[in-house]
TORKOL-4160 file (C-alpha; in steps of 0.2 Angstrom, whole numbers, padded with zeros to 4 digits, m for minus):
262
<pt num="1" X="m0152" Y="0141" Z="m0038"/>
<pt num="2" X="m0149" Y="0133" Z="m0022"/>
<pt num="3" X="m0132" Y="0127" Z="m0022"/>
<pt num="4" X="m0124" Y="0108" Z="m0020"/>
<pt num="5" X="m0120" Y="0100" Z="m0006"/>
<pt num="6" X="m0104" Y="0096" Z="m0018"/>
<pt num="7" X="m0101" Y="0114" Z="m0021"/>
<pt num="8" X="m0104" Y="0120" Z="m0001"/>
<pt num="9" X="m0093" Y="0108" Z="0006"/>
<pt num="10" X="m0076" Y="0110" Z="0009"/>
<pt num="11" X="m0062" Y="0106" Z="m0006"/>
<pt num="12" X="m0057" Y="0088" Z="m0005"/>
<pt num="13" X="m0040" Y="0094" Z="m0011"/>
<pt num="14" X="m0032" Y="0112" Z="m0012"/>
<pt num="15" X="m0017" Y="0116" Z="m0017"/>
<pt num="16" X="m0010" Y="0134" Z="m0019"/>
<pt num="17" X="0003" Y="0141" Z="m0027"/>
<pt num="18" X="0017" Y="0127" Z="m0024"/>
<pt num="19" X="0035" Y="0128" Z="m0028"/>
<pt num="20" X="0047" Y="0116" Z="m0026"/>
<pt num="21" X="0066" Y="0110" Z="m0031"/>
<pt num="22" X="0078" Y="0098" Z="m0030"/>
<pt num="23" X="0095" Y="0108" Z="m0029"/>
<pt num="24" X="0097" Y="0119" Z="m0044"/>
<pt num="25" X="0080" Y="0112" Z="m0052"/>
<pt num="26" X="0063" Y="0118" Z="m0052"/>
<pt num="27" X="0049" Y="0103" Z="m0053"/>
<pt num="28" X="0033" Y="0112" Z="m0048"/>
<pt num="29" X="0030" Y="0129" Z="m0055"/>
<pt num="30" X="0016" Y="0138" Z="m0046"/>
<pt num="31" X="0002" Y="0124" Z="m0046"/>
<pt num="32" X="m0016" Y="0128" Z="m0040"/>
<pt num="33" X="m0027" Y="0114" Z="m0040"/>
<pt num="34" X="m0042" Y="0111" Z="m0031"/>
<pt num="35" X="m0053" Y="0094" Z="m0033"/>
<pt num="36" X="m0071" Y="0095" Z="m0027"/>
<pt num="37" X="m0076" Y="0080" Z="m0015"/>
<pt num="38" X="m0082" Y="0064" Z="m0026"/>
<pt num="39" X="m0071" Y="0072" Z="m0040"/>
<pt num="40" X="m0059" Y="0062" Z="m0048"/>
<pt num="41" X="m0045" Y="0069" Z="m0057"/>
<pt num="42" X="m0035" Y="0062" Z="m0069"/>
<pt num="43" X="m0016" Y="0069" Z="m0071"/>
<pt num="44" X="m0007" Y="0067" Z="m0089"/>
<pt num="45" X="0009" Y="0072" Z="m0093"/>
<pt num="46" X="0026" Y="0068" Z="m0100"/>
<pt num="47" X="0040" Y="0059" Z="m0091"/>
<pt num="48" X="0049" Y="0071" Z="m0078"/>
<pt num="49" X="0035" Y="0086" Z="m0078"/>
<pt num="50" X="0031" Y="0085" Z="m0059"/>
<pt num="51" X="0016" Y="0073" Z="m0058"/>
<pt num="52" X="0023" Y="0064" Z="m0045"/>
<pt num="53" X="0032" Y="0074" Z="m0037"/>
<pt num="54" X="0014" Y="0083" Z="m0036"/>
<pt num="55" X="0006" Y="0068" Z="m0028"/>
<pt num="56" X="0018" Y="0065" Z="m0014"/>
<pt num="57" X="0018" Y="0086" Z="m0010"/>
<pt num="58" X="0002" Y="0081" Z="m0005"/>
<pt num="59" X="0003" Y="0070" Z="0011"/>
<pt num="60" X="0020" Y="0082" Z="0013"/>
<pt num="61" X="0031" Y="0065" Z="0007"/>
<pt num="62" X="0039" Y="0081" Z="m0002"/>
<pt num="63" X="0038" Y="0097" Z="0007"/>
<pt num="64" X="0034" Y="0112" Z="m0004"/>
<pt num="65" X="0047" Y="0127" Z="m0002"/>
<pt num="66" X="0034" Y="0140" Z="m0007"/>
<pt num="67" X="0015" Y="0135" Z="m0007"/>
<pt num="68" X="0003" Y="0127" Z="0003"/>
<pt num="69" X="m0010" Y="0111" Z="0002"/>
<pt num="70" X="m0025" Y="0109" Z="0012"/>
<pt num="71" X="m0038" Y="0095" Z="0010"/>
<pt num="72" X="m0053" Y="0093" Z="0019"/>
<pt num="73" X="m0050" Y="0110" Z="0023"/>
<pt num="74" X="m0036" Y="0106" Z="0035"/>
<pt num="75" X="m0017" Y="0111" Z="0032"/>
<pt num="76" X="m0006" Y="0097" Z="0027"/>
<pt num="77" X="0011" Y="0095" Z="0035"/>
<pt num="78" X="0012" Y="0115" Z="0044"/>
<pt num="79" X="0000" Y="0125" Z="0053"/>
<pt num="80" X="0001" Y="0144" Z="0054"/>
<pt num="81" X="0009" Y="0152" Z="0064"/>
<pt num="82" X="0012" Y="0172" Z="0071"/>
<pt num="83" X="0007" Y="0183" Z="0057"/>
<pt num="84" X="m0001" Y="0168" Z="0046"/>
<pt num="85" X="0018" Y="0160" Z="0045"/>
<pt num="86" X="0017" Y="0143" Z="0042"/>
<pt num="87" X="0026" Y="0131" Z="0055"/>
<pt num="88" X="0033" Y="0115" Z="0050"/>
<pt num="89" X="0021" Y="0102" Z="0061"/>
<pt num="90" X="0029" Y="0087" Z="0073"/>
<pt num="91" X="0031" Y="0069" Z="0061"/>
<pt num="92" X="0019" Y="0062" Z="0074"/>
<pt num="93" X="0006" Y="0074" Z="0067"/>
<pt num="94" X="0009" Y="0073" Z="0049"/>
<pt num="95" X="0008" Y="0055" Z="0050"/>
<pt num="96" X="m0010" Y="0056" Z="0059"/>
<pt num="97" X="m0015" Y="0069" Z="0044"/>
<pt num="98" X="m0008" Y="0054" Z="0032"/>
<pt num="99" X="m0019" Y="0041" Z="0038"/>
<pt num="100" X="m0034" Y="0051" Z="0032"/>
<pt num="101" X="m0025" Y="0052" Z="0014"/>
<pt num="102" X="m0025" Y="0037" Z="0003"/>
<pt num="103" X="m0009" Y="0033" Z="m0008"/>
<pt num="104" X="m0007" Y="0019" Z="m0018"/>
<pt num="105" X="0011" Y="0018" Z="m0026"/>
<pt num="106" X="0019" Y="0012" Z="m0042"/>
<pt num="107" X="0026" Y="m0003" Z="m0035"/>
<pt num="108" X="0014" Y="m0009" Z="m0023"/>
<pt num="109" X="0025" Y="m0006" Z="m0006"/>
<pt num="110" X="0017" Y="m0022" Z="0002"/>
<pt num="111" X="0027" Y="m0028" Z="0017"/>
<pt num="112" X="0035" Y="m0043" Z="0011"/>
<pt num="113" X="0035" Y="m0053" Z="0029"/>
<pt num="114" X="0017" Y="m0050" Z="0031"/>
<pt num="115" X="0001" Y="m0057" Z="0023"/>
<pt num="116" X="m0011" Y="m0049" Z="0012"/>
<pt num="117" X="m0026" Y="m0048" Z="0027"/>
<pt num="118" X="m0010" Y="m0043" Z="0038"/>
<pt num="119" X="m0003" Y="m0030" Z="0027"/>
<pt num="120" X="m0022" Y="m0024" Z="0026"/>
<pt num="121" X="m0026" Y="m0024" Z="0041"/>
<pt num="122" X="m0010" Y="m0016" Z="0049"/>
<pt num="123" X="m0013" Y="0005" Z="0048"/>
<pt num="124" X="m0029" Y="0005" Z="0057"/>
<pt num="125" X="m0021" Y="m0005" Z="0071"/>
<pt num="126" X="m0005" Y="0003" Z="0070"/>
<pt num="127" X="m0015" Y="0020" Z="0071"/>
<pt num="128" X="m0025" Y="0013" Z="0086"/>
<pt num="129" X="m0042" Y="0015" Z="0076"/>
<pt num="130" X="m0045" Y="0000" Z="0078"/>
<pt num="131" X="m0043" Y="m0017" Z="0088"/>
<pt num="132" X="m0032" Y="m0032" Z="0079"/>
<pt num="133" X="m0050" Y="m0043" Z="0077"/>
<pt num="134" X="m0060" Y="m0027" Z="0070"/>
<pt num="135" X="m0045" Y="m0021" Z="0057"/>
<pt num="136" X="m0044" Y="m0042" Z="0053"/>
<pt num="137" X="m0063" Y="m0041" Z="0049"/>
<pt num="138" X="m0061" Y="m0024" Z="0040"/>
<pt num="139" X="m0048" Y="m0031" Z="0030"/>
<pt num="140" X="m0055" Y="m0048" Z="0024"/>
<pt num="141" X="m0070" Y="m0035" Z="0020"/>
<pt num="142" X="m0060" Y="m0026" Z="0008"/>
<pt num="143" X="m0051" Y="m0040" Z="m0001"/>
<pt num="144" X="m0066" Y="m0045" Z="m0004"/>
<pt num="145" X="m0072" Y="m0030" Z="m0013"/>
<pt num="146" X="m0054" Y="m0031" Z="m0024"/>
<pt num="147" X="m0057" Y="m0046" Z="m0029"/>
<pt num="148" X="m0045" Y="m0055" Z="m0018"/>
<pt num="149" X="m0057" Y="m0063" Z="m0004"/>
<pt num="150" X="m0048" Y="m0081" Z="m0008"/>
<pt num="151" X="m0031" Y="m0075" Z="m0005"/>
<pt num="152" X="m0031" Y="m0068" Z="0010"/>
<pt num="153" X="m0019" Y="m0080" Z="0017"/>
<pt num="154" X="m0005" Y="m0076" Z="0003"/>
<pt num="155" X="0010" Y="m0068" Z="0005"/>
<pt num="156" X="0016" Y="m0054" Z="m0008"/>
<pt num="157" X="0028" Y="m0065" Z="m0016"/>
<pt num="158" X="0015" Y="m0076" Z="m0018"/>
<pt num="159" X="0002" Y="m0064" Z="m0028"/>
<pt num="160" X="0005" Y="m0059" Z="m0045"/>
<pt num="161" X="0007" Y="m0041" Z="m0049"/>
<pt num="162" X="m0008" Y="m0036" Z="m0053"/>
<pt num="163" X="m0013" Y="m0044" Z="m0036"/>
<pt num="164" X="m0003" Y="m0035" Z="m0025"/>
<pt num="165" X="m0007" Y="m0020" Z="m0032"/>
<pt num="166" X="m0027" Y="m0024" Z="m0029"/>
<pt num="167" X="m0019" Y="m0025" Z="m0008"/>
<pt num="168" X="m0012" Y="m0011" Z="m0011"/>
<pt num="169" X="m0027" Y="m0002" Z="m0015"/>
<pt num="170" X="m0038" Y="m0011" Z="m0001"/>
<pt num="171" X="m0024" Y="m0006" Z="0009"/>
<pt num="172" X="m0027" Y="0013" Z="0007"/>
<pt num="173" X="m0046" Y="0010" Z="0008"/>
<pt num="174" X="m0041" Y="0002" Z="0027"/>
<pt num="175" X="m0043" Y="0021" Z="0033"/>
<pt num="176" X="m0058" Y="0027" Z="0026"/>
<pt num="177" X="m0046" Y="0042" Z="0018"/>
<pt num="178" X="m0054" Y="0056" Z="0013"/>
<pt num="179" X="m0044" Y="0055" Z="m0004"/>
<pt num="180" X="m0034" Y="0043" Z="m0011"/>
<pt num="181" X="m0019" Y="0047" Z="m0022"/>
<pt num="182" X="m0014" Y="0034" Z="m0038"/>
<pt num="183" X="0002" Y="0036" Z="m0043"/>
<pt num="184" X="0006" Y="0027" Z="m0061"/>
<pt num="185" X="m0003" Y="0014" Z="m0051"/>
<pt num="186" X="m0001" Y="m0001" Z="m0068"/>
<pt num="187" X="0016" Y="0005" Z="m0073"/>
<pt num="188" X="0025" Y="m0012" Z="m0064"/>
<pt num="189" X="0011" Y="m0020" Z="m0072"/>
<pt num="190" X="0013" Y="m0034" Z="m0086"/>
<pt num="191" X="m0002" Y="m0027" Z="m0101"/>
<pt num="192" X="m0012" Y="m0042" Z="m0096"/>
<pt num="193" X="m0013" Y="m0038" Z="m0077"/>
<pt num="194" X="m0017" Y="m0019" Z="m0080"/>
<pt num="195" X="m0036" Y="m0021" Z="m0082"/>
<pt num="196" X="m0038" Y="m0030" Z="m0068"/>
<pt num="197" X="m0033" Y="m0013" Z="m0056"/>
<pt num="198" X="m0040" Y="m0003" Z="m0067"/>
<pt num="199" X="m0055" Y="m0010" Z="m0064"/>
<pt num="200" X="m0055" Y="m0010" Z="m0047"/>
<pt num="201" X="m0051" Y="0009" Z="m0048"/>
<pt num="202" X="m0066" Y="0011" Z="m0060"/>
<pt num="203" X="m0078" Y="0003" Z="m0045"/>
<pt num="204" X="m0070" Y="0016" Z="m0032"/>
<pt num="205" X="m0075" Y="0029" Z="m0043"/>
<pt num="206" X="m0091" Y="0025" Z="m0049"/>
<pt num="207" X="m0094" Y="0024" Z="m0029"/>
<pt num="208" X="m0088" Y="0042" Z="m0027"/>
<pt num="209" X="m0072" Y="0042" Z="m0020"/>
<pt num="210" X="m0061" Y="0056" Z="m0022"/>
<pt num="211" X="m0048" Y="0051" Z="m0034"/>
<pt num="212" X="m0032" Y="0060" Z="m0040"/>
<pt num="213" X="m0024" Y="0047" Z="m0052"/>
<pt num="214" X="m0005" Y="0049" Z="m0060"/>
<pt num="215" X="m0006" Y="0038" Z="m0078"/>
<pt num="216" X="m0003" Y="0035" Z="m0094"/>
<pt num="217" X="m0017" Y="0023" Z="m0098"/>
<pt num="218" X="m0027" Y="0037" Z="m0109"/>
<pt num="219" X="m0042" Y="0028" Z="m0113"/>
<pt num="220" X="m0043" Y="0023" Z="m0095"/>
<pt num="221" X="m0043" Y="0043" Z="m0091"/>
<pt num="222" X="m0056" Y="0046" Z="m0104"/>
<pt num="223" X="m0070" Y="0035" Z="m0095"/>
<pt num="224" X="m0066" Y="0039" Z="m0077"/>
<pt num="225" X="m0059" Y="0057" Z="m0076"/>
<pt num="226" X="m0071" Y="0072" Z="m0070"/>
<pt num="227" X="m0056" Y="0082" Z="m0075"/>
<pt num="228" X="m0041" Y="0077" Z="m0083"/>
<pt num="229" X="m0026" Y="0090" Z="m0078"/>
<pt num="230" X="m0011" Y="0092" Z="m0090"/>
<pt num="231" X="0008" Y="0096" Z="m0084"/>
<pt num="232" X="0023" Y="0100" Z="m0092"/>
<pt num="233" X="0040" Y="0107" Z="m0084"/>
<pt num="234" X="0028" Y="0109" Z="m0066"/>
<pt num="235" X="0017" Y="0118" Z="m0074"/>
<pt num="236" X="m0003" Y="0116" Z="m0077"/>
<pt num="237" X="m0004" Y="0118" Z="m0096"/>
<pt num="238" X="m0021" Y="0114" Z="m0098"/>
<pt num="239" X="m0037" Y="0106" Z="m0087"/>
<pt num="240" X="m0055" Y="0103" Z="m0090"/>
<pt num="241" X="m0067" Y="0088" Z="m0096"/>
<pt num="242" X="m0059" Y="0074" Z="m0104"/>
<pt num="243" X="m0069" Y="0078" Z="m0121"/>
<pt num="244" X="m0062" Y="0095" Z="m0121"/>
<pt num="245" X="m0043" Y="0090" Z="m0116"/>
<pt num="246" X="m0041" Y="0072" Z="m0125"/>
<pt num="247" X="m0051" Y="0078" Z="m0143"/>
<pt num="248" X="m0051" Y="0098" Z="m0143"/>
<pt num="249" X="m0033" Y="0104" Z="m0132"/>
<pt num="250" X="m0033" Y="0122" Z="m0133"/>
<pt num="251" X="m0012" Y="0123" Z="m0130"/>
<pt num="252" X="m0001" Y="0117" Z="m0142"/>
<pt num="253" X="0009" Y="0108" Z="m0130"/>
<pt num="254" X="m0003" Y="0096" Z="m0126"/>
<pt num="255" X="m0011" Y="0094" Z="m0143"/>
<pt num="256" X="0012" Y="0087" Z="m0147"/>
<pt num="257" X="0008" Y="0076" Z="m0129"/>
<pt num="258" X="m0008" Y="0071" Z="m0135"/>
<pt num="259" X="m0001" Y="0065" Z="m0155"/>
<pt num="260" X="0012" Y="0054" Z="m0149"/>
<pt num="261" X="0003" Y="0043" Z="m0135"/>
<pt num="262" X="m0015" Y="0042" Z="m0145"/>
């Protein structure tokens, strides 16, 4: 069998092996993940098990004390060194390895002073990938696929919640990441503005984005997820299609998860 252009490329995402604390207290515990290009992963968990602390390991917000991630097949935040050490890499760096790493946050991050097609269009010109006119154009492209084409013009305070989120997300997409990292991104959200993200997240993966996505929206993890990955205390309990994890969990510990948010 001849294998997949999926399978033979390299891993969108790969973690190994990662540790990390905050003082006295351990919140990742040894996680290996790796998420196929296209994929999209879906991350459950209780409060305060590591999720997103996880997330933000990844673009080395957080850098892990033991461990390593890699995505694209390119070291995140270090470099190795002599004898394979790895060597912390210069912020200039880490924020260049950022810009090909979509992250969309809980509470949207939008720069207040700064209008939707602005706060779109910002990254690509700060990173010099592009000219002021071309990010503009790029961004009134991409507000246009969230559903926000009429309200370029608006500032954040002006835009509902669901709204800014839906800049937010065009915001990531501004780089053509690689990947791009959700996390609990309708948790700030009043119930009757959460479809409205999730289905713009839906549409970026039905186009075969690579997703990794932090939530608590369960039925929203059962139609989207390739995978859906289950944490407790920074650990990985349990992972596999959502079918298997949501109606047949083989640990214990996510079948009590499972019977108090169903």
């Amino acid at each position: 069998m001849t294998p997949t252009t999926q399978e033979t490329a390299p891993a969108a995402l790969e973690i190994h092996g990662v540790h990390k604390w905050y003082g006295a207290q351990q919140v990742l515990d040894g996680i290996d993940l790796t998420v196929r290009p296209g994929e999209v992963t879906v991350i459950l968990g209780p409060s305060g098990s590591g999720k997103s602390t996880l997330l933000r390991v990844v673009n080395h917000l957080e850098k892990p004390e033991i461990g390593h991630v890699s995505v694209g097949g390119e070291l995140i935040g270090v470099r190795r060194g002599n004898r394979g050490r790895l060597r912390e890499l210069s912020e200039r760096a880490i924020l260049a390895q950022r810009g090909r790493i979509g992250f969309v946050f809980q509470n949207f991050n939008l720069f207040p002073h700064l209008t939707a097609l602005d706060n779109v269009a910002a990254a690509p010109v700060a990173t010099g990938r592009l000219g002021k006119p071309e990010a503009r154009e790029l961004a009134r492209e991409l507000l246009g696929r969230v559903g926000l084409a009429d309200r370029a013009g608006a500032y954040p305070r002006q835009l509902s919640g669901g709204q800014q989120q839906r800049v937010a997300i065009a915001r990531a997409l501004a780089l053509r990441p690689g990947i791009i990292l959700f996390d609990e991104p309708t948790s700030a959200l009043d119930p009757e503005l959460v479809g409205e993200v999730l289905a713009v997240i839906k549409d970026l993966a039905s186009g075969g984005t690579t997703l990794v996505i932090v939530t608590h929206e369960i039925g929203f993890a059962r139609e989207v997820a390739d995978r859906i990955v289950f944490i407790d205390e920074g650990r990985i309990v349990e992972q596999g299609p959502p079918a298997q994890v949501l109606d047949k969990p083989r640990h214990e510990r996510t079948r009590d998860f499972l019977s108090k948010v169903l």
